[in-house]
VEXDREN-338710 format. One record per residue (C-alpha): residue in three letters; x, y, z. Coordinates in steps of 0.02 Angstrom, whole numbers, always signed. Layout:
<pt><resn>ALA</resn><xx>X</xx><yy>Y</yy><zz>Z</zz></pt>
...
This chain:
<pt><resn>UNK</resn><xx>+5252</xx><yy>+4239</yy><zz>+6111</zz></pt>
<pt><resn>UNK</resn><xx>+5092</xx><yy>+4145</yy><zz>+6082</zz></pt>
<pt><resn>UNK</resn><xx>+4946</xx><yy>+4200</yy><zz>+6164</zz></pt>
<pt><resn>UNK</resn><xx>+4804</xx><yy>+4109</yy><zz>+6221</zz></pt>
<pt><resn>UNK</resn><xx>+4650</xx><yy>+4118</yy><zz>+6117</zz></pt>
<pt><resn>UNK</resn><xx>+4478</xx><yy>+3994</yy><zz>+6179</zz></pt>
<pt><resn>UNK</resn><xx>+4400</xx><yy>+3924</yy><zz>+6064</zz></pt>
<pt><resn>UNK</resn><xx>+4268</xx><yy>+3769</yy><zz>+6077</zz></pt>
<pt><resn>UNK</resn><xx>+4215</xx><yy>+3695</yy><zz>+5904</zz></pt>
<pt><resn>UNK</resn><xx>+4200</xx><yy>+3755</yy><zz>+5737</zz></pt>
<pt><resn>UNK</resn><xx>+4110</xx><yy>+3969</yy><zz>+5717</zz></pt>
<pt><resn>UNK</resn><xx>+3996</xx><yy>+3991</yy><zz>+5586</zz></pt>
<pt><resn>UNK</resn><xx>+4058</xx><yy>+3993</yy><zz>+5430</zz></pt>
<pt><resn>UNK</resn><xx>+4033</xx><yy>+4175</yy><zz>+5375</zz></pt>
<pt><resn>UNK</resn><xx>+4091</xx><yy>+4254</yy><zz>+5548</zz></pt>
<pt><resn>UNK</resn><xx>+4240</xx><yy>+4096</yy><zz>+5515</zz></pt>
<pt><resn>UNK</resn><xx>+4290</xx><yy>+4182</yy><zz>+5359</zz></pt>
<pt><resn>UNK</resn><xx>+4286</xx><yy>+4366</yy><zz>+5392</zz></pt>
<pt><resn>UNK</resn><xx>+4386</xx><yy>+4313</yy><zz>+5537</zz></pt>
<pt><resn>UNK</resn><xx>+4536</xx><yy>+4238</yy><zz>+5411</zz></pt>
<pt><resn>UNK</resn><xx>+4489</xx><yy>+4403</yy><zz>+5300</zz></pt>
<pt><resn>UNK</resn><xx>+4521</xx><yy>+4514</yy><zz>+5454</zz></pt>
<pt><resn>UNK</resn><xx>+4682</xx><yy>+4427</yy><zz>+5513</zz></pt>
<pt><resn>UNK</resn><xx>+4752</xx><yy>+4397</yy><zz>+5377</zz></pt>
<pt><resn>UNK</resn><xx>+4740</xx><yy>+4588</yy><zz>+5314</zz></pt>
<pt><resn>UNK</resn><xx>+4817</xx><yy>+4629</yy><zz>+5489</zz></pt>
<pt><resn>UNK</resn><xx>+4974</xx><yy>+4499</yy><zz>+5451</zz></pt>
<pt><resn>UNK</resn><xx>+4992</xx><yy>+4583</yy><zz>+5302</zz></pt>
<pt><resn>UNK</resn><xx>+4980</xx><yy>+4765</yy><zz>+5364</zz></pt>
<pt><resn>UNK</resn><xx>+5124</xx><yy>+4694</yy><zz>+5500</zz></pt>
<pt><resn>UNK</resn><xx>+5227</xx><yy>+4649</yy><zz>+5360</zz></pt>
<pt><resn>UNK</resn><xx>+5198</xx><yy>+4820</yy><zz>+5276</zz></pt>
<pt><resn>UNK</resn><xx>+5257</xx><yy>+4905</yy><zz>+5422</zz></pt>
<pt><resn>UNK</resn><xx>+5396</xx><yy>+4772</yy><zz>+5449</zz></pt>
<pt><resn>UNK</resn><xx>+5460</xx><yy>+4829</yy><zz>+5292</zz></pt>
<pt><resn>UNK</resn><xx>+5465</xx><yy>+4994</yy><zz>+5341</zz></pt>
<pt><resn>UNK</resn><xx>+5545</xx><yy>+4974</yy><zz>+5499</zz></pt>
<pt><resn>UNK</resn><xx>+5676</xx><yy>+4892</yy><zz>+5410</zz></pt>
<pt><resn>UNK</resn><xx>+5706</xx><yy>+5017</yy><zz>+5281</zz></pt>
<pt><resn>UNK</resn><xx>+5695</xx><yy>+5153</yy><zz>+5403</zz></pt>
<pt><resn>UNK</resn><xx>+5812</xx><yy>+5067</yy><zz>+5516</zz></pt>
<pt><resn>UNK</resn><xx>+5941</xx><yy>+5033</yy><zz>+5380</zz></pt>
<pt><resn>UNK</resn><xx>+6088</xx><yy>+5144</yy><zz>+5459</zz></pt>
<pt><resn>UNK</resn><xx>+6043</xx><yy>+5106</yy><zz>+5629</zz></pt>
<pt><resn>UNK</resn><xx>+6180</xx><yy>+5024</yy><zz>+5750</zz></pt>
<pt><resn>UNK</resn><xx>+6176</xx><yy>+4839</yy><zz>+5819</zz></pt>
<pt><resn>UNK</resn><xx>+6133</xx><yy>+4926</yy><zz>+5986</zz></pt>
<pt><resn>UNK</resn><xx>+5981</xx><yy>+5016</yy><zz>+5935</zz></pt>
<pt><resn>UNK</resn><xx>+5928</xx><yy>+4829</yy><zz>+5835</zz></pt>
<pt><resn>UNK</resn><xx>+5919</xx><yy>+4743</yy><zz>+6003</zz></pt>
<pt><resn>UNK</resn><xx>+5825</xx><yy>+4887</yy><zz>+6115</zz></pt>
<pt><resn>UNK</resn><xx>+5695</xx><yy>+4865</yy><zz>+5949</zz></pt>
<pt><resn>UNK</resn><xx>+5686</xx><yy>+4673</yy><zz>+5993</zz></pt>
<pt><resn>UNK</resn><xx>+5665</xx><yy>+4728</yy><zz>+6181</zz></pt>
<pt><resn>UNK</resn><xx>+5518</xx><yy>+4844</yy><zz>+6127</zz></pt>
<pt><resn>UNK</resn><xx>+5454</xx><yy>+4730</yy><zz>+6019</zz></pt>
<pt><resn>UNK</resn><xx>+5432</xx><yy>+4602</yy><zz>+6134</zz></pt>
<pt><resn>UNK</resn><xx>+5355</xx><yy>+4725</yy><zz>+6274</zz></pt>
<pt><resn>UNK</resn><xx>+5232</xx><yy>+4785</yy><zz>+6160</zz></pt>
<pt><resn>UNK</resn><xx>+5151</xx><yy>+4612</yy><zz>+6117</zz></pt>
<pt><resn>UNK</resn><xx>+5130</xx><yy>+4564</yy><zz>+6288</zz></pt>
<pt><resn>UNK</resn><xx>+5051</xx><yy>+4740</yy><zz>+6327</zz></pt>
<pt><resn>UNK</resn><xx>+4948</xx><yy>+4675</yy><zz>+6165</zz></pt>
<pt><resn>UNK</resn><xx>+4900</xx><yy>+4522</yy><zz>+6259</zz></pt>
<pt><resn>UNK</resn><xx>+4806</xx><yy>+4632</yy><zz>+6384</zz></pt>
<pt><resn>UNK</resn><xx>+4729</xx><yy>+4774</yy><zz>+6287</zz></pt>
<pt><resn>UNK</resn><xx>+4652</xx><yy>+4650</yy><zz>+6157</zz></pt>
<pt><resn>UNK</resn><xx>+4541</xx><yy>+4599</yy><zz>+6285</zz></pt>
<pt><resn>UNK</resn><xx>+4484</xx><yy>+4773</yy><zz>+6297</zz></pt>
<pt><resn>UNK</resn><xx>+4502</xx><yy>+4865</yy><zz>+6142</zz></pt>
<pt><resn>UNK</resn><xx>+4531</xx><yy>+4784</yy><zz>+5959</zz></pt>
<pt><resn>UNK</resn><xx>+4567</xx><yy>+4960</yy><zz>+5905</zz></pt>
<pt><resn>UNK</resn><xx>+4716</xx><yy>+4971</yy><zz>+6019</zz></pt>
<pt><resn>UNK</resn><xx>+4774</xx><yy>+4814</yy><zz>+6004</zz></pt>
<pt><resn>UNK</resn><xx>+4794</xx><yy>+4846</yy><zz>+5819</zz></pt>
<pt><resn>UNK</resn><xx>+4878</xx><yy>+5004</yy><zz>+5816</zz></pt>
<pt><resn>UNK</resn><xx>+5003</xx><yy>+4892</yy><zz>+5962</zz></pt>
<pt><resn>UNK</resn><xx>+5024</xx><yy>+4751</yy><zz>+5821</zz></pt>
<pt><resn>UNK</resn><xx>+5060</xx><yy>+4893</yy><zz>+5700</zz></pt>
<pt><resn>UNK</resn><xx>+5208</xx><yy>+4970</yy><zz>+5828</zz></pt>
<pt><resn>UNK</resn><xx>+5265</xx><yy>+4804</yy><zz>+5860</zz></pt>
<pt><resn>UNK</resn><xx>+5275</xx><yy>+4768</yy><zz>+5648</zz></pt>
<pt><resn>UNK</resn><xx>+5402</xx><yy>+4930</yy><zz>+5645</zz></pt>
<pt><resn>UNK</resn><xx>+5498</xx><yy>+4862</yy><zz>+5795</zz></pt>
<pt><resn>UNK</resn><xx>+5536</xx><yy>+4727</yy><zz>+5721</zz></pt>
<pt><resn>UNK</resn><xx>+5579</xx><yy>+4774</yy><zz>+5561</zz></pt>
<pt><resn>UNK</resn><xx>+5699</xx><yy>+4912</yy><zz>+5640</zz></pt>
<pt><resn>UNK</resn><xx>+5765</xx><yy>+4748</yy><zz>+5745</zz></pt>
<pt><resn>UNK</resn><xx>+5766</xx><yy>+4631</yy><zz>+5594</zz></pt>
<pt><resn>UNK</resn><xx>+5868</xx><yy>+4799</yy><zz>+5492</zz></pt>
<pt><resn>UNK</resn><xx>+6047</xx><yy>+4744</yy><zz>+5497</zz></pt>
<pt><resn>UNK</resn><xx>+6036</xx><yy>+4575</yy><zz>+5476</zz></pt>
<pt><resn>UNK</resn><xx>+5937</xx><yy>+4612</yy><zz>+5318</zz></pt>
<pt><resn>UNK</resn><xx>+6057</xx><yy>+4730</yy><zz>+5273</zz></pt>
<pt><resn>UNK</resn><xx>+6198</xx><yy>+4627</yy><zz>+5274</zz></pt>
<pt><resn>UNK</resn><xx>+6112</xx><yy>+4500</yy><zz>+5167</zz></pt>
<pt><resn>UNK</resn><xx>+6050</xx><yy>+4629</yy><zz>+5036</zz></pt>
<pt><resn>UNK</resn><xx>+6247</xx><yy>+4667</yy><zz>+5020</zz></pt>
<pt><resn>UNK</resn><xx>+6339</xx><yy>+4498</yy><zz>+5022</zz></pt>
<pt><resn>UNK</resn><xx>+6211</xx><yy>+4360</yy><zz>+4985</zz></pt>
<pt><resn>UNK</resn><xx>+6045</xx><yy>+4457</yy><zz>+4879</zz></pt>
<pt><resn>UNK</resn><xx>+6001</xx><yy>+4307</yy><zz>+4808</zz></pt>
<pt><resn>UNK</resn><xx>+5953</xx><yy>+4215</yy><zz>+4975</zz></pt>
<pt><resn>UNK</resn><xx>+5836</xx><yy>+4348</yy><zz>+5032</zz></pt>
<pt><resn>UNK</resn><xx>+5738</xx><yy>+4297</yy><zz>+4870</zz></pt>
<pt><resn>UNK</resn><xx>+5747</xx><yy>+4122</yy><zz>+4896</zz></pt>
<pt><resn>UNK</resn><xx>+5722</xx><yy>+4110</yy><zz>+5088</zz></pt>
<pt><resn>UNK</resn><xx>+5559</xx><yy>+4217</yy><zz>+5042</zz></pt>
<pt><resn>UNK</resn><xx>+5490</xx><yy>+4109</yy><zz>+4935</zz></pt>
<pt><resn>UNK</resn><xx>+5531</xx><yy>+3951</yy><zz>+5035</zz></pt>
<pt><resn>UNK</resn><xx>+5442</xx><yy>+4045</yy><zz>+5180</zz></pt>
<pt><resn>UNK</resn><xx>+5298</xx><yy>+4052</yy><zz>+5079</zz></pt>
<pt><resn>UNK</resn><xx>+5255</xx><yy>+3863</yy><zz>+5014</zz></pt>
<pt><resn>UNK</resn><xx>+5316</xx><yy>+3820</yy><zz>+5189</zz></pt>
<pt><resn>UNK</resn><xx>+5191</xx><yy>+3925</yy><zz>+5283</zz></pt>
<pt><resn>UNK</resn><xx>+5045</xx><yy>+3894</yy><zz>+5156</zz></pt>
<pt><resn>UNK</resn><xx>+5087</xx><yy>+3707</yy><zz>+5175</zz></pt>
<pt><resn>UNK</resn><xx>+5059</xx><yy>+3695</yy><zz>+5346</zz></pt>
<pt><resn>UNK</resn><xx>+4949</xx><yy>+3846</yy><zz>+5376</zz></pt>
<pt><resn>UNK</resn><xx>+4834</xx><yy>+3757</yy><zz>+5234</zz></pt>
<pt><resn>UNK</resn><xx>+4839</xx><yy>+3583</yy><zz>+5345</zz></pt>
<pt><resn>UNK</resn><xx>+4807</xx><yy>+3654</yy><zz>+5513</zz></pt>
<pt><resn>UNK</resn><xx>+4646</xx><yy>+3767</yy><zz>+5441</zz></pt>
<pt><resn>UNK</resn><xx>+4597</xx><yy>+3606</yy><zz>+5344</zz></pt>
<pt><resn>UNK</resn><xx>+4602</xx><yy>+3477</yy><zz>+5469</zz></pt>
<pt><resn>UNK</resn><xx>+4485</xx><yy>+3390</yy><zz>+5565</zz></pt>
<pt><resn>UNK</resn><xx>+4611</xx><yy>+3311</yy><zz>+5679</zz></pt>
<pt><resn>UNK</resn><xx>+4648</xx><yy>+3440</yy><zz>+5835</zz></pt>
<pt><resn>UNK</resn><xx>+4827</xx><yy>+3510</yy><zz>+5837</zz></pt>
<pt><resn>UNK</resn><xx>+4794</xx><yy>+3581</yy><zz>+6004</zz></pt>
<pt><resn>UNK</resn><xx>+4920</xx><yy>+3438</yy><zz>+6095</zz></pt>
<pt><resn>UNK</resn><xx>+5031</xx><yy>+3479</yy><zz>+5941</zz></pt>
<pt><resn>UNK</resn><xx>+5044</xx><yy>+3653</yy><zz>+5969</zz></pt>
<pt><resn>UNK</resn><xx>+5083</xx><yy>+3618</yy><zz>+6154</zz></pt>
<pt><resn>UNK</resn><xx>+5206</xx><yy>+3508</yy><zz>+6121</zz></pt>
<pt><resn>UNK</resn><xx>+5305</xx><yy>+3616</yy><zz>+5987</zz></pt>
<pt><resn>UNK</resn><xx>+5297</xx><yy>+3791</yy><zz>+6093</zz></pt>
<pt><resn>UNK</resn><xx>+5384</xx><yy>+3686</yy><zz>+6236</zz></pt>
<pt><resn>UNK</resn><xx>+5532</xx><yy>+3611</yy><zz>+6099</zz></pt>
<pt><resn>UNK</resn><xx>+5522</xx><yy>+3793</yy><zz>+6051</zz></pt>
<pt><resn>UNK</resn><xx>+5595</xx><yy>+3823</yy><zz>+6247</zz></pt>
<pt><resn>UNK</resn><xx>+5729</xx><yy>+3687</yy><zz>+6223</zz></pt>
<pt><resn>UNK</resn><xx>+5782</xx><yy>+3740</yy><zz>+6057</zz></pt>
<pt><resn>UNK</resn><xx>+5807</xx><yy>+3905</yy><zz>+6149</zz></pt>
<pt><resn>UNK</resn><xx>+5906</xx><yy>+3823</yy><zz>+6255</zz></pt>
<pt><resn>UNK</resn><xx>+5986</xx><yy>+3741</yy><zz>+6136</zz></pt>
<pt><resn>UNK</resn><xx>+6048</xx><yy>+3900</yy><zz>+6040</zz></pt>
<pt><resn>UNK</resn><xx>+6139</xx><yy>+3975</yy><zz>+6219</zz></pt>
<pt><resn>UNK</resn><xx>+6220</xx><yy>+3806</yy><zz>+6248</zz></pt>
<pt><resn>UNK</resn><xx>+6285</xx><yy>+3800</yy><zz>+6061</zz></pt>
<pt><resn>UNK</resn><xx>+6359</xx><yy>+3989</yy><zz>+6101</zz></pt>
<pt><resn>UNK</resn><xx>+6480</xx><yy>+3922</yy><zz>+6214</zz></pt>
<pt><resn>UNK</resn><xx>+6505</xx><yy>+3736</yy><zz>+6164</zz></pt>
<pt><resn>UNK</resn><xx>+6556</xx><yy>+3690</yy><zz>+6005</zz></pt>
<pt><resn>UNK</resn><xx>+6435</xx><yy>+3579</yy><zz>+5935</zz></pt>
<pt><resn>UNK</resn><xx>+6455</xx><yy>+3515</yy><zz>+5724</zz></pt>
<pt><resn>UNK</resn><xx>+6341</xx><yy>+3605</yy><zz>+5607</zz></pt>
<pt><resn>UNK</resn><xx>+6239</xx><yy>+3673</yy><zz>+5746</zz></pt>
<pt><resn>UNK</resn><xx>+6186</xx><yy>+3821</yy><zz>+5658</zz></pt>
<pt><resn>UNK</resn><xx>+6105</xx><yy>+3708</yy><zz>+5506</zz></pt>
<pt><resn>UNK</resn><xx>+6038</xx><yy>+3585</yy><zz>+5677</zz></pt>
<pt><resn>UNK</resn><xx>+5957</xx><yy>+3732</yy><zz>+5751</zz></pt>
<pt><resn>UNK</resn><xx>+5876</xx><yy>+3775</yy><zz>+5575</zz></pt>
<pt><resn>UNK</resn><xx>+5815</xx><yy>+3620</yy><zz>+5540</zz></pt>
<pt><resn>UNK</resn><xx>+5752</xx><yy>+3581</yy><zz>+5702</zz></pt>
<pt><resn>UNK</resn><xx>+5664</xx><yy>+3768</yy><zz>+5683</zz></pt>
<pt><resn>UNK</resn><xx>+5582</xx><yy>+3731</yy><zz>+5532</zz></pt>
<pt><resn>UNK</resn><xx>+5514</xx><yy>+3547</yy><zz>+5605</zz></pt>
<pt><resn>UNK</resn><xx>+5448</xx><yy>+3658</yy><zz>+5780</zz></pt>
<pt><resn>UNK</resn><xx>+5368</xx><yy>+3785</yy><zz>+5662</zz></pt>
<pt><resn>UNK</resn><xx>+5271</xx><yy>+3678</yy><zz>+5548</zz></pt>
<pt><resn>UNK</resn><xx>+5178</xx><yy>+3595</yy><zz>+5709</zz></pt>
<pt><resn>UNK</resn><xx>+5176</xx><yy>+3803</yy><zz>+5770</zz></pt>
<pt><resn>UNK</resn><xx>+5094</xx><yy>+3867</yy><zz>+5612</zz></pt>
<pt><resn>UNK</resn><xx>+4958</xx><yy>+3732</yy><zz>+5584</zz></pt>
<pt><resn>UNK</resn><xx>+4902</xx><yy>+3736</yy><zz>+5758</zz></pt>
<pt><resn>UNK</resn><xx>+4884</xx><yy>+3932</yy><zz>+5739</zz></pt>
<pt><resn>UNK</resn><xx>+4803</xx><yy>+3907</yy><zz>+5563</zz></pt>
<pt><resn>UNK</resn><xx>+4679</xx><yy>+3805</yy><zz>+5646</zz></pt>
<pt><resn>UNK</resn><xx>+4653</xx><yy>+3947</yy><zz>+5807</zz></pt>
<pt><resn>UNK</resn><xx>+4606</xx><yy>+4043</yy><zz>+5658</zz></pt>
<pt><resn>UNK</resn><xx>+4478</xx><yy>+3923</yy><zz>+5597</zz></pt>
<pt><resn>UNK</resn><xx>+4396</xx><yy>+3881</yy><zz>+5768</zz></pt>
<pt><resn>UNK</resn><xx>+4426</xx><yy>+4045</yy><zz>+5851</zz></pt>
<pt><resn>UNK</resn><xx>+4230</xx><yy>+4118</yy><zz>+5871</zz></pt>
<pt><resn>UNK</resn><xx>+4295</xx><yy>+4314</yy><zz>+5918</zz></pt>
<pt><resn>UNK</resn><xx>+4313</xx><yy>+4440</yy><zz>+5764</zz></pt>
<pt><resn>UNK</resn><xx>+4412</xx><yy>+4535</yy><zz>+5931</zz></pt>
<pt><resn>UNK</resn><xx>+4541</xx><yy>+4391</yy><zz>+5923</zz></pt>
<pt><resn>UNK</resn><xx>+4618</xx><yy>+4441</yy><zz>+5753</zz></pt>
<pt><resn>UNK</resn><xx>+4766</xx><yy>+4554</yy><zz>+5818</zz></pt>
<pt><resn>UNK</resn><xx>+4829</xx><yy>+4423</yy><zz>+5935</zz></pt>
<pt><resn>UNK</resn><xx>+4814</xx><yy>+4278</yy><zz>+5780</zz></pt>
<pt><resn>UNK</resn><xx>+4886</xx><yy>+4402</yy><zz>+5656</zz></pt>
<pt><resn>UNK</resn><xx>+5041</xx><yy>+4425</yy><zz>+5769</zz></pt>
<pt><resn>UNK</resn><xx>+5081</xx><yy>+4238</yy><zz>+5815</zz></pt>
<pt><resn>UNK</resn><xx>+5037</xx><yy>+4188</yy><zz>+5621</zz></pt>
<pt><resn>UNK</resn><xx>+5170</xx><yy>+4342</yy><zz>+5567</zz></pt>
<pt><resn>UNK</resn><xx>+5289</xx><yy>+4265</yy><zz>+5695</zz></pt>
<pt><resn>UNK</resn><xx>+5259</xx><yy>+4104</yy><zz>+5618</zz></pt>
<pt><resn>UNK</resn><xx>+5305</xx><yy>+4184</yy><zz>+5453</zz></pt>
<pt><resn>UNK</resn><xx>+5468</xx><yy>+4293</yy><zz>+5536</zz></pt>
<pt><resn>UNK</resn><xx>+5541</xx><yy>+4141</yy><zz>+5615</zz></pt>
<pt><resn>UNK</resn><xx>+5522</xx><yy>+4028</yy><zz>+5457</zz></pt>
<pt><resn>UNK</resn><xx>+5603</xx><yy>+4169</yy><zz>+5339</zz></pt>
<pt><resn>UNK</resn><xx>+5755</xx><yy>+4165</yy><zz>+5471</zz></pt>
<pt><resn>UNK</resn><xx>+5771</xx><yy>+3979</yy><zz>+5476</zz></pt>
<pt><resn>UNK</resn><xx>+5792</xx><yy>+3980</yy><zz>+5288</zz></pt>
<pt><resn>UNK</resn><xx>+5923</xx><yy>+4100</yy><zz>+5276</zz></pt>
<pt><resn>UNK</resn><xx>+6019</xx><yy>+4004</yy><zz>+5384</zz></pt>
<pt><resn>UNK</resn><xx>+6010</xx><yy>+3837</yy><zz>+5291</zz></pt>
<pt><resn>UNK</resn><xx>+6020</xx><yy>+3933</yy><zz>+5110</zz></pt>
<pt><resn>UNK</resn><xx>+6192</xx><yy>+4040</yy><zz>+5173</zz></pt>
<pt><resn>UNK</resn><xx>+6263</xx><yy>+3898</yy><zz>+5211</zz></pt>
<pt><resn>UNK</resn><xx>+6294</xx><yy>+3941</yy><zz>+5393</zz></pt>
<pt><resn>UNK</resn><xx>+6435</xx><yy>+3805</yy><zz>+5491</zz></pt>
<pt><resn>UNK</resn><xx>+6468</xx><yy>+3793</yy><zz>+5666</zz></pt>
């Protein structure tokens, strides 16, 4: 899910900031196609929703190779893997749009102080978030883990837990790659930052529609 991008030190400041120009245009081109992945895949069954995630998940680590070989490919992967998603992401939006509108709207906006929070600490600061980000990708496994033992053993409130414990692995997740962006000295590395920074973003926006619906175990 996270790829691993060296960097040593601070780059220059110019190639530093066409770098966030360049990735951050390529999260937002993900999201663009997200959004039309979703719209297109509106009607689509819960089967076809989880061969997308399948896909989606295949074509980032074929990502992982062919940015080492080709930016040009790797973008028009990250652009694939925006539609996948969205087509995956379809029903669930779909059945918010049509019970609970509101909490789209809200969990967006929440999404966005949250991840320009953190994202503005980790490209800020000195300190390094490198042990950080380590650290949080591995509770990432356990909360994983987590969410298959809560399937079959009933645990109180475990969908708000899992949330909140989501949001808490994310902020460490999203500053770390915030500062990958900043210290990353490779114009080439942009695809691979856009797509963990938009997975940053994805994974936020779900964690808040959980805690705004409500949702009780």
């Amino acid at each position: 899910m996270y790829s691993n991008v060296a960097y040593q030190g601070y780059a220059a400041p110019g190639r530093t900031a066409t770098l966030f120009g360049q990735t951050m245009g390529l999260v937002a081109l993900t999201a663009a196609f997200f959004a039309a992945g979703a719209y297109g895949g509106r009607n689509l069954s819960q089967g076809a929703a989880i061969v997308s995630w399948i896909a989606a998940f295949v074509v980032l680590m074929i990502m992982n190779f062919a940015a080492r070989r080709s930016p040009t490919a790797a973008t028009v992967l990250l652009v694939v893997f925006g539609v996948l998603m969205g087509v995956a992401s379809a029903p669930t939006l779909v059945w918010y749009a049509a019970a609970q509108p509101a909490i789209l709207w809200q969990a967006g906006g929440a999404t966005a102080l949250f991840v320009g929070a953190f994202g503005a600490f980790g490209y800020l600061t000195r300190r390094d978030l490198s042990a950080w980000r380590r650290i949080s990708f591995f509770a990432l496994l356990a909360l994983l883990l987590f969410g298959i033992v809560a399937i079959f053993v009933h645990i109180p409130h475990a969908s708000l837990l899992y949330a909140v414990l989501g949001l808490v692995i994310f902020a460490g997740l999203t500053a770390g790659d915030f500062q990958r962006l900043r210290r990353s000295r490779g114009l080439d590395s942009a695809p691979l930052l856009a797509a963990s920074i938009f997975l940053d973003i994805l994974n936020v926006f779900w964690f808040f529609l959980r805690i705004f619906s409500g949702s009780r175990d």
